[in-house]
N, C-alpha and C positions, 0 to 999 in steps of 0.2 A: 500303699494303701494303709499300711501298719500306722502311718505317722498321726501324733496327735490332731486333730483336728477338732476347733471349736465349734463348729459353723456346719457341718455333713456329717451323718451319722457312716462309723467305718464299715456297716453294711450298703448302705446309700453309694459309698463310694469303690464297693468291690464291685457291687450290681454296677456301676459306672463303667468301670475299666472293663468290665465284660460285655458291656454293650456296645460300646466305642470298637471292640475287639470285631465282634460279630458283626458291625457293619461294617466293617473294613472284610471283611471275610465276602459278604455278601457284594460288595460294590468291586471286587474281584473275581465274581463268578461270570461264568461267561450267559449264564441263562437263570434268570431271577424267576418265579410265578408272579405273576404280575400283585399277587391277596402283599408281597413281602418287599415289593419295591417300596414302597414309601419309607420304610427303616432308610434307606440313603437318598432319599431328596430332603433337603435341608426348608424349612422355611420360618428359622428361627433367629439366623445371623444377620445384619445388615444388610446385606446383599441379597441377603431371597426373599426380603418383605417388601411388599410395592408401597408406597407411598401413601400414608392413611387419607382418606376423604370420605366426603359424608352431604349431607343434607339438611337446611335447616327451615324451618315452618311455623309461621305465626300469623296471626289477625293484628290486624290494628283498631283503635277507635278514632275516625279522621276528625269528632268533634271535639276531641281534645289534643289537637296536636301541640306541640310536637311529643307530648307523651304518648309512650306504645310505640314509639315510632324504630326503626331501626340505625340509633346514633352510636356513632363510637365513643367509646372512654374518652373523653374530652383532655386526656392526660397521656393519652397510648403513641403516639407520636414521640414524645419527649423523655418518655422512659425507655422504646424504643430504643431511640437516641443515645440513651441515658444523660441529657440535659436536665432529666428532673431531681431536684433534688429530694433526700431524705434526711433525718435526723446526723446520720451513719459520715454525710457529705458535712456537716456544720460546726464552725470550728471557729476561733475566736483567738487574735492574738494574745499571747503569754500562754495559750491552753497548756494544761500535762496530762499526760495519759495514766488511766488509773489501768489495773489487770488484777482483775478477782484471783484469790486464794482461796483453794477450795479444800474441803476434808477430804483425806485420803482411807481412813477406816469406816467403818459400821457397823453400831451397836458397842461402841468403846471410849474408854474418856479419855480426853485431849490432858496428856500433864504435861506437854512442853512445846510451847510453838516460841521459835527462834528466829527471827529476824534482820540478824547480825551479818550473817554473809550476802543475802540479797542488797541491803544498805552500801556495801564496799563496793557492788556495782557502778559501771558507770551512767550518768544519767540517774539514778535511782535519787530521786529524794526523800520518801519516807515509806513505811509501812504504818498506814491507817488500821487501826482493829480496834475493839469496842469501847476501849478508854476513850478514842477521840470523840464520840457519839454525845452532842448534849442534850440530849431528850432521848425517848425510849426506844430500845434495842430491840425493837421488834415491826417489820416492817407492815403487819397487817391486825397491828395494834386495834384498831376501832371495830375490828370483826369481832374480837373476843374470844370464850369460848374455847376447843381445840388449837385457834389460830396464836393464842398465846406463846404455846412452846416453840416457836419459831425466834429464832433471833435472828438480828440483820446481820451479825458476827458473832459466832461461838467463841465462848473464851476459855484459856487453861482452869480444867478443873470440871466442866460439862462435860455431860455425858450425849454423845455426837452417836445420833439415829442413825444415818447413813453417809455413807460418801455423795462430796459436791453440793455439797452446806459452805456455805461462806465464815471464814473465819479474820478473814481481811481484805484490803486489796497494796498491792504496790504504789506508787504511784512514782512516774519519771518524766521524761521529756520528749520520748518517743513511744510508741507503740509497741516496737522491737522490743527496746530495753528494760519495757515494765512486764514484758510477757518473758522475756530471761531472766528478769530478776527473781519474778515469783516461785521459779522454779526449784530458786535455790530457799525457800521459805522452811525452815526444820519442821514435822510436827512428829511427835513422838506419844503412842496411846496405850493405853493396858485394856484390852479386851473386858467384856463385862457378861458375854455367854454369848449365843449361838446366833449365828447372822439368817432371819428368814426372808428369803428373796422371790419367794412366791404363794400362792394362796395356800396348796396343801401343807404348807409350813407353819404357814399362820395361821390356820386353824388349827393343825394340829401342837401346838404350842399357846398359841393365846385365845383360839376359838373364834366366832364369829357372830359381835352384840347385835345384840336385837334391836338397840336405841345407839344413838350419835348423840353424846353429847356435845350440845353445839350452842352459843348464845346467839342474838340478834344482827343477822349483817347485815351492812348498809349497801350491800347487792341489790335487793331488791326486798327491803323493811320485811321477810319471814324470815324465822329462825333455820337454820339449817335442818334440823331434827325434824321438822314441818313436815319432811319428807319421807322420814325412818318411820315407816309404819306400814302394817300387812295393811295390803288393799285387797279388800275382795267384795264381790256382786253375785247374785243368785245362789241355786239352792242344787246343790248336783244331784243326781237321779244316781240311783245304786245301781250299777255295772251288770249284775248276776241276773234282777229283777228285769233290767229293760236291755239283753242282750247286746252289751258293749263291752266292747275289746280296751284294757287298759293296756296302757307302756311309758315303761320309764325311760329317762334318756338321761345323757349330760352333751353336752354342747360347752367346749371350751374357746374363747374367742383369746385373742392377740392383745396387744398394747400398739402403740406405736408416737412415737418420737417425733416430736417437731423439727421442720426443717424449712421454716419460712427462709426466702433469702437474703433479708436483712436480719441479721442476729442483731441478741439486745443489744441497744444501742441508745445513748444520753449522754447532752452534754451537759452540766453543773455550770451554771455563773452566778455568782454575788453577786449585788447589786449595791448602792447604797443603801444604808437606812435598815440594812440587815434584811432586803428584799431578796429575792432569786427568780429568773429567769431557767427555766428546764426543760429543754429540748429533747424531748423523746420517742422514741418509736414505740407506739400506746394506740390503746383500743381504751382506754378506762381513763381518762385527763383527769376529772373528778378524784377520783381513789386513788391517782396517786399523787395530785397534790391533798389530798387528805392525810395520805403517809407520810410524804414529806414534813407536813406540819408539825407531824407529831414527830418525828424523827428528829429533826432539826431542835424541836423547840421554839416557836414561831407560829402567829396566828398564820391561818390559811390564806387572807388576803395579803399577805408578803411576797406568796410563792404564785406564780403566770407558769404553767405548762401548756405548751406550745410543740402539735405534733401538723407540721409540715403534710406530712404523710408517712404513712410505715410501708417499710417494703416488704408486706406482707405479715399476715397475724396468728390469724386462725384460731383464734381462744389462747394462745401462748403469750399474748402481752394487754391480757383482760385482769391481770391479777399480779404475772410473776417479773413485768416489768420492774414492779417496786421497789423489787430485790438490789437491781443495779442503779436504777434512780437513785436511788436512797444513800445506797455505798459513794455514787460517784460526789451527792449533795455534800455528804460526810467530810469527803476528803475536801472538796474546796471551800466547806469551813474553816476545816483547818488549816489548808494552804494559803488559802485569801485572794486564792485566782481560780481562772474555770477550770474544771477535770472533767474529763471524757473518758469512759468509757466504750469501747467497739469488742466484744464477746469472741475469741476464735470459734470455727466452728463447734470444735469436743468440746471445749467450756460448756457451750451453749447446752450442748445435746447432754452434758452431764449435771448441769444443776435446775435445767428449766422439763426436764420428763416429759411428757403429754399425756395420750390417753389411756385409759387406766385398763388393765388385763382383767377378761370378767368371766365368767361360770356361769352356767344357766343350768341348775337341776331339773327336768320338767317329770309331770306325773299327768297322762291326759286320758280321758278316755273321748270312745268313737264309736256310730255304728256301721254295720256294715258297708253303707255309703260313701264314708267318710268323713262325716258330720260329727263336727267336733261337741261333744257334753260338757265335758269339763276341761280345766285345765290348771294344773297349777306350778307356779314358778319358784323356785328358790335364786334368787339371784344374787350371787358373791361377784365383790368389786374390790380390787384392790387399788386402796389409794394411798400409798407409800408408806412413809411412818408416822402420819396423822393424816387427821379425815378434814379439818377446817372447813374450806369451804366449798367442799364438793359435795355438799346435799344439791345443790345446783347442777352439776352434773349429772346428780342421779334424778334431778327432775325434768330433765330431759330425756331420760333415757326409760323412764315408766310405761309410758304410753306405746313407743316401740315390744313391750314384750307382746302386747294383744293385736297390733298391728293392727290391721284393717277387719278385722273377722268378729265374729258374736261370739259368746260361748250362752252355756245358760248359768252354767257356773264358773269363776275365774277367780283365782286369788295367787297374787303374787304379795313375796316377803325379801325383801331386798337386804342385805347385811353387807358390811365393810370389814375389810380383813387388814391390818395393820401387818406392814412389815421392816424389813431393815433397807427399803428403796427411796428414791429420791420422791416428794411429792408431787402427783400427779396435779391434771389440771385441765381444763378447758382446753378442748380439740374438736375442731369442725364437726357435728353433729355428738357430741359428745355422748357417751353411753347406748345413745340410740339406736347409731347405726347397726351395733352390735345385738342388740334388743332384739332389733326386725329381722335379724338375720338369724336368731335364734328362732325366733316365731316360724320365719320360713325353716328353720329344720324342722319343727315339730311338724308340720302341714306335710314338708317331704315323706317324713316317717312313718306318718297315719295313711299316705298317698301309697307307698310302699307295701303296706299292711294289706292296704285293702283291696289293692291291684289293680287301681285306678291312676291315669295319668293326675300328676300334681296341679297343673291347670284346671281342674273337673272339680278335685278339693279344694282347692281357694276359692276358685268361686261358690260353690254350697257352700261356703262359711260367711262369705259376706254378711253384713248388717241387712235385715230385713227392714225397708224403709218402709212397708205395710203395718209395723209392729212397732213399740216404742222402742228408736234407738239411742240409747245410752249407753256411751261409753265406760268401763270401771274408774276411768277418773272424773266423770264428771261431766262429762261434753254432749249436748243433746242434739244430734244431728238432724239437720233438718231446721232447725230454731234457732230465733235470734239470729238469721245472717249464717249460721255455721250449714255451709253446704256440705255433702257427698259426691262424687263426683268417680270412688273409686269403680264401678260397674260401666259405665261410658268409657275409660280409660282404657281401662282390662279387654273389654270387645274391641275398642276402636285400633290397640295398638296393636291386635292380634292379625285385624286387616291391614296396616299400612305396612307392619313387619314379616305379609306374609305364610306366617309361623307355621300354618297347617301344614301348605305343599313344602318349605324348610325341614319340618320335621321329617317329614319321610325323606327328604334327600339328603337329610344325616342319616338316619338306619339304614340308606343302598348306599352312603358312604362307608359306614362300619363295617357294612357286612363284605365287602369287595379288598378293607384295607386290613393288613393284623398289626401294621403297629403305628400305626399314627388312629386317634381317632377322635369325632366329632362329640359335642355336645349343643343344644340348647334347649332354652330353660326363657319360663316369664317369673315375676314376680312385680306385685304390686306395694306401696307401701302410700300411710297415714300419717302426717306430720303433724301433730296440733301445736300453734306459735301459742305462747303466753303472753298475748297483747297485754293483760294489766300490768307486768311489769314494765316495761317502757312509758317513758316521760323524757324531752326532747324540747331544746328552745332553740331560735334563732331568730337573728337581728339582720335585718334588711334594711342596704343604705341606697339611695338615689343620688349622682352626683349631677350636678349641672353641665355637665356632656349628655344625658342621659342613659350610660354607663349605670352597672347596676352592682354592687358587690353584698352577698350574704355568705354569714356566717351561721353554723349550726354548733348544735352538742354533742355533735358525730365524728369519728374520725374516719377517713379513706384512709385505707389500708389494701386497697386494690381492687375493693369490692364497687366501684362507681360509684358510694355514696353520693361525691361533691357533682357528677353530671345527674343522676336521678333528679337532685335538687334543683339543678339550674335550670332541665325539662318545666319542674312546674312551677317553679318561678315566672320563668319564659309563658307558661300557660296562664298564669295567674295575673300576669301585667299586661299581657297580651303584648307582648315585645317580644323582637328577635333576640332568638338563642343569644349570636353575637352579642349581645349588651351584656347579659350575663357574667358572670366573676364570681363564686366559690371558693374564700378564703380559707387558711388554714385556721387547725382549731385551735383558741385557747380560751382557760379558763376566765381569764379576766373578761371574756366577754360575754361566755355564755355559763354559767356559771348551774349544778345542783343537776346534771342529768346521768340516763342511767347511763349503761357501759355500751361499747360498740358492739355488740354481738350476738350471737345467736338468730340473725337472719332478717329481723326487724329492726334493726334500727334505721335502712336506709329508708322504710316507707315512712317511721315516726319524724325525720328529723324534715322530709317534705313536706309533712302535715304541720308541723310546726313551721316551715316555710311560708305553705300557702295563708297560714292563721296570720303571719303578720303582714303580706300580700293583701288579704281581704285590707286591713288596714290602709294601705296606701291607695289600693285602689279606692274606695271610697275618698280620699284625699283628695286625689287627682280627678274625681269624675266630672266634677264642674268644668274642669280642662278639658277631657279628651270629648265631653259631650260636645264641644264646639267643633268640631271636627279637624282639631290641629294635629298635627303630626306629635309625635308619643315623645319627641326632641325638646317642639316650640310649648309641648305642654309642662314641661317640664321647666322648663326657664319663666312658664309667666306661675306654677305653682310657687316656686322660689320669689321670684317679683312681688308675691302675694305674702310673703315670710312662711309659706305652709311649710311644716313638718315632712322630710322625706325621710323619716327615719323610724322604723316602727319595730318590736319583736313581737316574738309569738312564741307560743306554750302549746305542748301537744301530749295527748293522752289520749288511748284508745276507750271510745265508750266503756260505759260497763256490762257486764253478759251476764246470763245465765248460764254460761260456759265456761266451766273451770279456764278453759283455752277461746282464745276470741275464734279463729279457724285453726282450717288445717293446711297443707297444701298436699298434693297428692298427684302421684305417678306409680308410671308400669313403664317397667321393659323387658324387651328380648334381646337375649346374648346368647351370642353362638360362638363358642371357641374349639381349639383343636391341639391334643395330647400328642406328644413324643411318647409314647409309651414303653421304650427304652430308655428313655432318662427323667423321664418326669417334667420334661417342660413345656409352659404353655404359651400359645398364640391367640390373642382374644379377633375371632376374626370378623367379628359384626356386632355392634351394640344398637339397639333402637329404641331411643327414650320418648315418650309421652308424658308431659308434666300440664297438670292445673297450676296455671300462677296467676288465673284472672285475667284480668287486663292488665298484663305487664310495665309497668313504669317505661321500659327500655329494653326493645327486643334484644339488640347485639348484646348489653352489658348481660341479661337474663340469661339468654342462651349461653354466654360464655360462661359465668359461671355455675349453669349446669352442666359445661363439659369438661372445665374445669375441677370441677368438685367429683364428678364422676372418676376419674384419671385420680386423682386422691385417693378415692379411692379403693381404686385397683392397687395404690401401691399396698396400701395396706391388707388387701386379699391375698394378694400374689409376692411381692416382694421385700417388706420391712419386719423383718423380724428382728427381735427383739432375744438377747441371749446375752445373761448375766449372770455369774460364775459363783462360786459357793462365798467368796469371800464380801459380795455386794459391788463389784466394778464389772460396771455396763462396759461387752466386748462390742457389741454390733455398734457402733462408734462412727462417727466421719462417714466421709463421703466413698472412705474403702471400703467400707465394714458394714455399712447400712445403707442397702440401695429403695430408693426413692425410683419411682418410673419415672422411664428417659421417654424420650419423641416414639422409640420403635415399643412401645407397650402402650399406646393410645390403639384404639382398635383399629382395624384395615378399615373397615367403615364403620362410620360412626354418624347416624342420623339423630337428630333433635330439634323434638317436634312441641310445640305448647297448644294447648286447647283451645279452641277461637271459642266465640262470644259464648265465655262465661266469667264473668265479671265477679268478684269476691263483695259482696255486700258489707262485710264487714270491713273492708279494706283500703284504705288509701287510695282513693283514684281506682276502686276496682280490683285492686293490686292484691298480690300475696309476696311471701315470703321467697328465696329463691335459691340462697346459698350454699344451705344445710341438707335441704329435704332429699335432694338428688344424690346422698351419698347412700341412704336407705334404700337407694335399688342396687345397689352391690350382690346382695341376695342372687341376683340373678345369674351373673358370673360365676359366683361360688357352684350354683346348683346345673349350670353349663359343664362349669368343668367336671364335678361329681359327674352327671350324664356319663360324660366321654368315659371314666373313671367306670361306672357299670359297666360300658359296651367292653372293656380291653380286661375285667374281671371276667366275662362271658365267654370270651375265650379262653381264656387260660383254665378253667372249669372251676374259679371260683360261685359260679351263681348268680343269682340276679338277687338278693334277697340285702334291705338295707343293712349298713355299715356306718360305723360314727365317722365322723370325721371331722377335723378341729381347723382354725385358720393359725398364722397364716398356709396358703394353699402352695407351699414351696416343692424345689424339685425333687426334695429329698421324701416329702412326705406324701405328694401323689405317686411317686414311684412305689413306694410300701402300702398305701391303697391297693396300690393294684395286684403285690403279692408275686412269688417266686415266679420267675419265668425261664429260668434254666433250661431244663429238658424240652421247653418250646424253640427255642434259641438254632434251629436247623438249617442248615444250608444244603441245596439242592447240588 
């Protein structure tokens, strides 16, 4: 137990070997009490978990079939398979393989990187670094602003922020041989002060500004800094004068690492004419042939990027694909043939980071009800060692601090802490998730206080739809299309999940078992989408088979984009599905849209669908009004010379709402504590989501269960531990565990709202990908639950306790506090 350990605290792991002791003592005794048997039945290993299942529930609308309808990923078969291809599969005779070189220090300047013994390799033909680059060394040049200090390779003589900064790449003839070469790449640095690898560092050394300074990005035409600014609404009542109870808190959340299962991934080809051809795994085509341009040197219509599909994104190849685009573009300028890059896994997990480790100071007050007065936020983010252009992340993650709830008074101050880490970046509900989950502690706290279940306080805080509801950023619920929905939710899911009679047969669970124990927990959460940012075209072709292939401004990246589209295509020409075809994306065809992400762009890139649909359909009406078959109308449109070729342009109206909607759910999770080692079993999740009238039940539903299992992992098992010197340990697929098959819940039900159709929304539709990660809340405060009933015994009390994510086994264990002198065998 003495031995160094990165990963378990050496009390974590003495309390271990003594409980492992004790139940070997106990599963030896010849007569257990029954309160102590559950210490040795197991139901955490492979073998003692029965196989997860669940339930899934939706409406359709049959007048717009086959939208709503429940189709599968028009691609799930072949990936399956794995017949389908990705960037990662594509590959060009004469290719060589490039292999990132990454900085080994932070916060120290590079005085010698050597390249000489990598070169005598075999296979090795060059080391590319910042000399070969003909145009500017910096991959996120047209952001400006912060985004500056980034180069696409650090050269001798810079002063290098962090480890897993690019300084060059190799490049060879195999895969192998450009990932051994790199190895042998010299760099040699003289330290420049003190390496800070987390918030308390960074504030306490550089502090925490009040403003970001940021220029204009071509994200989404605001400045980043748009964002840096105290927000606050009403007028708070004095505490003393209207008998309310103040409390301060802190609430510290996690980070957590990308681990899509294609790592970055591009292939580079020249072209003649000093054209290129760039195959990548991308959420952003746009931006990063905008990089490339400038990178290379080269106007942007030279460069066609062209993304198949990514095997998976998640906001990790919205921004930091560039990095290896660019590198790979580099080298086969200079080489004069294609280079490919393919990321090993640690590469990836060490220069691409994700989402950002965050603080939430709260100061609330309440009255004796639970009725929330006031509230106010300090929220620290750390976003590596520049802020660039994660004002976008923090404007997703705003509206999560207020969640679903009123106050009369609310003011939140968001600030960024620079440190000596890799930069962060876009991750599946970015900021947010963490946001709501903060909101739900402070609701637990004030629920705690005041000696009311936390169900009883959520609800009395709800938005009073009798009174003017306005949100502190801007969103007028109720207007313009922006529904509420979360009170229909919150009752409804309370009946299909159960929960009342659930409840009590967790307390005659707890009370019957001493060391295994139950929790659950509801919480609801308010998603508001940024429809004005999204803009979205696609071009729609008709062939004379009456075959149909469109193209969007969208990449599939796993989320259904390209079947959502072919639904309302299929709806819009009134032809079968089968005709249908969903091309991959590239720029030369659809050229000026935003980025894949953040949960709308599959409804924008349909809307831009059906806008060039209405066009053909009017083309074709003089045809199909004869009542020819949608074939022969087609061959006599052609006959005729008409036009079967049209695009479309898509924008969500304009609102009165900072946010066009919201999307909004509730669930209940019920899990179960080892309370001898700290480990958990989530044994029931039951989700209710508004998505409107869903585009695509299966693709919906999946990626609400999807997205939920996300994350779990980031509740329960991704932690993130990085050592004094700036070198991330929790690494690879040893060292960083991501949830497998046995951490999806025993059952797991998911359920979507029938006829409520989003008015603002594409075909009724809402957003789908993101919002369902904002009920994680519930889990957290499941397991907390269990975490009370196993303090209640041990005679620490019932009275709240902070507690921080992730929710691992070392840190529920110490929740729950000494249990030695408990520890008795009969």
């Amino acid at each position: 137990c003495a031995s160094k350990n990165e990963f378990h605290s050496l009390e974590y792991r003495q309390s271990l070997a003594t409980a492992f002791l004790y139940k070997t003592f106990l599963a030896g005794s010849s007569s257990i009490p029954s309160q102590l048997k559950s210490a040795i039945v197991p139901f955490i290993p492979a073998d003692a978990q029965p196989i997860s299942h669940g339930t899934e529930s939706f409406g359709t609308d049959p007048k717009e079939a086959p939208i709503s309808e429940y189709i599968i990923k028009r691609s799930a078969r072949i990936q399956a398979s794995g017949e389908a291809l990705f960037p990662s599969d594509c590959g060009r005779p004469g290719t060589l393989w490039g292999q990132v070189v990454l900085t080994t220090s932070a916060n120290a300047r590079l005085v010698a990187l050597d390249a000489s013994a990598a070169l005598k390799m075999p296979g090795v033909h060059d080391f590319i670094a910042a000399a070969s680059i003909p145009g500017v060394n910096c991959p996120l040049a047209s952001f400006g602003g912060a985004n500056l200090k980034e180069k696409l390779f650090f050269e001798v003589n810079d002063e290098v922020p962090c480890q897993g900064e690019m300084v060059g790449i190799i490049v060879a003839d195999t895969w192998q041989q450009a990932h051994d070469a790199a190895k042998m790449v010299l760099q040699r640095y003289e330290p420049l002060g003190p390496v800070l690898v987390d918030i308390k560092q960074g504030v306490q050394y550089q502090g925490a500004p009040d403003i970001v300074d940021n220029t204009a990005s071509t994200v989404s035409g605001r400045r980043s800094r748009d964002w840096w600014k105290v927000y606050e609404q009403g007028t708070a009542r004095a505490p003393k004068d209207n008998g309310l109870t103040t409390l301060k808190g802190t609430f510290s959340s996690n980070g957590q690492r990308h681990f899509y299962m294609e790592t970055q991934s591009v292939l580079a080809t020249p072209l003649d004419g000093n054209c290129w051809e760039v195959i990548v795994s991308d959420q952003y085509s746009d931006l990063t042939q905008t990089s490339l341009a400038l990178v290379l040197g080269v106007p942007q219509h030279n460069i066609n990027v062209k993304v198949p599909r990514a095997g998976g994104a998640f906001g990790g190849k919205l921004l930091r694909q560039t990095l290896t685009a660019c590198a790979a573009a580099v080298a086969a300028k200079k080489m004069r043939q294609p280079v490919r890059i393919q990321n090993e896994r640690i590469d990836d997990m060490r220069m691409i980071a994700g989402r950002e480790v965050a603080q939430f100071d709260y100061d609330v007050s309440f009255d004796v009800q639970g009725k929330v007065d006031s509230l106010e936020v300090t929220m620290l983010l750390d976003f590596g060692w520049f802020w660039g252009d994660n004002g976008f992340d923090l404007a997703f993650g705003l509206p999560g601090t207020a969640n679903c709830y009123q106050f009369n008074h609310f003011k939140l101050d968001p600030k960024a802490v620079e440190t000596n880490t890799p930069h962060t970046t876009f991750m599946r509900a970015p900021v947010s998730m963490q946001a709501v989950l903060a909101a739900e502690v402070v609701m637990e706290h004030v629920a705690r206080t005041v000696g009311r279940p936390l169900e009883e306080v959520q609800a009395l805080n709800f938005y009073n739809m009798n009174e003017s509801a306005v949100t502190p950023f801007g969103d007028h619920l109720g207007k313009d299309g922006y529904n509420y929905t979360i009170p229909t939710l919150f009752l409804d899911i309370q009946k299909q999940a159960n929960f009342s009679d659930r409840k009590k047969a967790v307390d005659a669970y707890n009370a019957a078992n001493r060391w295994t124990k139950k929790g659950i927990a509801i919480t609801p959460t308010m998603f508001p989408i940024n429809c004005a940012y999204y803009s979205s075209g696609a071009l729609v072709c008709i062939y004379s088979d009456g075959t149909v292939l469109v193209s969007t401004g969208g990449s599939e990246i796993g989320q259904g984009l390209d079947t959502k589209v072919a639904l309302c295509v299929a709806n819009a020409l009134d032809t079968p599905l089968e005709k249908i075809q969903v091309g991959p994306r590239e720029t030369s065809k659809i050229p000026n849209n935003t980025a894949t992400g953040g949960s709308g762009t599959s409804e924008n890139c349909c809307g831009a669908a059906v806008a060039a649909c209405e066009k053909l359909v009017a083309a074709m009406k003089p045809y199909r009004e004869t009542g020819k078959s949608w074939e022969d109308a087609v061959t006599a449109a052609i006959a005729d010379k008409v036009s079967l070729v049209a695009t479309g342009w898509f924008s969500f109206p304009k609102s009165e709402n900072a946010n066009g909607y919201a999307t909004y759910g509730a669930a209940v999770a019920e899990t179960m504590i080892d309370v001898l080692t700290g480990e958990v079993r989530v044994e029931r999740v039951d989700i209710l989501m508004d998505l409107g009238t869903q585009l695509d039940a299966a693709i919906d539903l999946g990626q609400l269960q999807g997205g939920f299992v996300m994350a779990l992992g980031f509740l329960l098992t991704e932690e993130l531990k990085i050592d004094a010197s700036g070198t991330l340990l929790s690494i690879g697929t040893w060292d960083y565990k991501i949830p497998t098959a046995y951490d999806i819940p025993v059952e797991f039900n998911v359920s979507l709202l029938k006829d409520s159709p989003n008015p603002f929304g594409v075909k009724g539709s809402k957003a789908s990908a993101e919002p369902v990660m904002c009920l994680i809340p519930s889990v957290f405060m499941a397991v907390k639950n269990a975490i009370y009933a196993a303090r209640a015994d041990s005679g620490a009390g019932s009275g709240w306790f902070p507690l921080s994510t992730p929710l691992t086994t070392d840190k529920i264990r110490a929740a729950i506090g000494d249990l030695g002198a408990q520890m008795t065998v009969p």
